[in-house]
N, C-alpha and C positions, 0 to 999 in steps of 0.2 A: 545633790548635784545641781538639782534648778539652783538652792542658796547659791551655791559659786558660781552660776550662769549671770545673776545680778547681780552680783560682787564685780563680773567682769564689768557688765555694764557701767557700774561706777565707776571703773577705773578709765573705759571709754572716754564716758561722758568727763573725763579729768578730774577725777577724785585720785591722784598721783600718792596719797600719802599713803593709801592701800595696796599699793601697785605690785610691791613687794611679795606681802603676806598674800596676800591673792595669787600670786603667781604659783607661790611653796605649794597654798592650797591646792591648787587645781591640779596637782601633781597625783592628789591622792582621788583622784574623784571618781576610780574603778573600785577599789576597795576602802572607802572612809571605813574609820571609826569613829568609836566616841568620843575621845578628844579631838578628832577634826572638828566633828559639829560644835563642842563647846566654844572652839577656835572662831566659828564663824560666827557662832553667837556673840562670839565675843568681839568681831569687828563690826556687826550691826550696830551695837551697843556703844562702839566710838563714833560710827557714825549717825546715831540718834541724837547723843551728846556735843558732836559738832557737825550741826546741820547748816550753820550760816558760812562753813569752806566755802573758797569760791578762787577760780583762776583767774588770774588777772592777764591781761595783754599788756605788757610796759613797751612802748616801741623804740625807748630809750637804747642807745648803746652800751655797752660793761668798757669800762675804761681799765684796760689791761696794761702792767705795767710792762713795755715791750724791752726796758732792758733784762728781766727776771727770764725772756726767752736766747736762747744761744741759736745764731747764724749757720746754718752749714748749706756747703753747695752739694745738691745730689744729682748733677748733671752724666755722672759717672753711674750711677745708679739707674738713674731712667733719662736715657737721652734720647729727645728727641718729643715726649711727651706731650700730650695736648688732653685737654679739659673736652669730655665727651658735647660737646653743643650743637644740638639742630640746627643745621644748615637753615632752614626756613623758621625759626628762634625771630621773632621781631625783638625790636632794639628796646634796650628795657628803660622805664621810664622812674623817674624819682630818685630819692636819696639813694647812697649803696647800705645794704644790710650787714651785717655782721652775722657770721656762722658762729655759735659757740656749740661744741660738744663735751660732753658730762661722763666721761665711761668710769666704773669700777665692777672689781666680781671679787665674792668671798669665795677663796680657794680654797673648796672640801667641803663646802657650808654645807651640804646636804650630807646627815651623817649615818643614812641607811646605803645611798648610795655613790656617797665619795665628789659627788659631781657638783662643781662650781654653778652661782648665779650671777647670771651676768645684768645688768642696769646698765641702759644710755638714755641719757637725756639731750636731746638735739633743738636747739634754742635760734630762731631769728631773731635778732636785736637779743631782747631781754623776755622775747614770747616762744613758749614750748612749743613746738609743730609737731616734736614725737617723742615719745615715752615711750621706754620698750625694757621688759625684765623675764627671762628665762632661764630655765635650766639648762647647762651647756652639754652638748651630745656627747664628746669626750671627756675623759674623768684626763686631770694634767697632775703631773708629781711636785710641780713646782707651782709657786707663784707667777713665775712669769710669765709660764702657759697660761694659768687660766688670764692673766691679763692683757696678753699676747691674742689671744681666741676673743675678750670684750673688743679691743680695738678692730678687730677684723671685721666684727658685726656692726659695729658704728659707724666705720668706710662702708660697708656694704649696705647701710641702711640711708647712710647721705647720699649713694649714688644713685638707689632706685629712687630716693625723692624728686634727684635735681634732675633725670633723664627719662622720669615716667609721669610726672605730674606738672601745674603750672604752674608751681614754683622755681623751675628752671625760665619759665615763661615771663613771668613778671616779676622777679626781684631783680633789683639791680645788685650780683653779687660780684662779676667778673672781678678778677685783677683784685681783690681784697683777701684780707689773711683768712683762715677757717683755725678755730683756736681750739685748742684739746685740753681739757681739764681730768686727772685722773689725780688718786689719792695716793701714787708714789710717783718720784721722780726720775 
């Protein structure tokens, strides 16, 4: 259990390529067995072998081709609508940022107990701010559901960023698109 306490930690500190496998791990950490530990031995062991990973910050923007997205008005859907902002939000300064989000979830991937995982990656410009991978609480019959349930966590994970911390404070993101990447269409 400590092994997968610093497995977390690496994934903290942005060892992302672990993110995954760590997460499966820590599922078992009341009753491991022996192929857990071989398991974890075995991602030390990748990462002994690459010890020169390293995140980078690109502040670069993703040049999105905007005809490949389709126009709909949802005024009918939610009218009336506004973007949660602190009234007392000082005015933000510099370029405007680009939101991009990352979701997918393997539906059933866990095969003792049925239940999907879910991955988002949530990106300023072309820099990761949050990385997030867990097991989802309901087991879904479909693909859709479990894909349906990623997107809900990645709305809910944009919103605690942008109305609980200062990067609602200091980015200039108002009025600009927020983009969603997922592995169906």
């Amino acid at each position: 259990m400590e092994l997968i306490g610093i497995l977390r930690w690496f994934v903290e500190l942005g060892r992302l390529d672990i993110m995954v496998d760590v997460s499966l791990l820590s599922s078992y950490c009341m009753q491991p067995r022996r192929g857990h530990l071989d398991q974890v031995f075995h991602i030390f062991g990748y990462l002994k072998r690459n010890k020169r990973a390293t995140l980078m910050f690109d502040e670069s923007r993703v040049d999105w081709d905007e005809t490949a997205f389709e126009s709909h008005d949802w005024d009918d859907f939610y009218r009336g609508a506004k973007e949660n902002i602190p009234p007392n939000a000082p005015e933000p300064l510099g370029n405007p940022v680009q939101i991009n989000r990352f979701v997918d979830a393997d539906h059933a991937g866990n095969r003792v107990t049925r239940c999907s995982q879910t991955g988002v990656l949530i990106f300023i410009n072309r820099a990761p701010i949050i990385w997030y991978s867990k097991a989802q609480n309901s087991i879904e019959t479909l693909t859709f559901g479990s894909e349906f349930m990623a997107m809900r966590i990645a709305v809910e994970l944009l919103e605690r960023v942008f109305t609980t911390s200062y990067v609602c404070l200091v980015c200039h993101w108002k009025d600009q698109p927020m983009y969603l990447g997922t592995t169906h269409q």
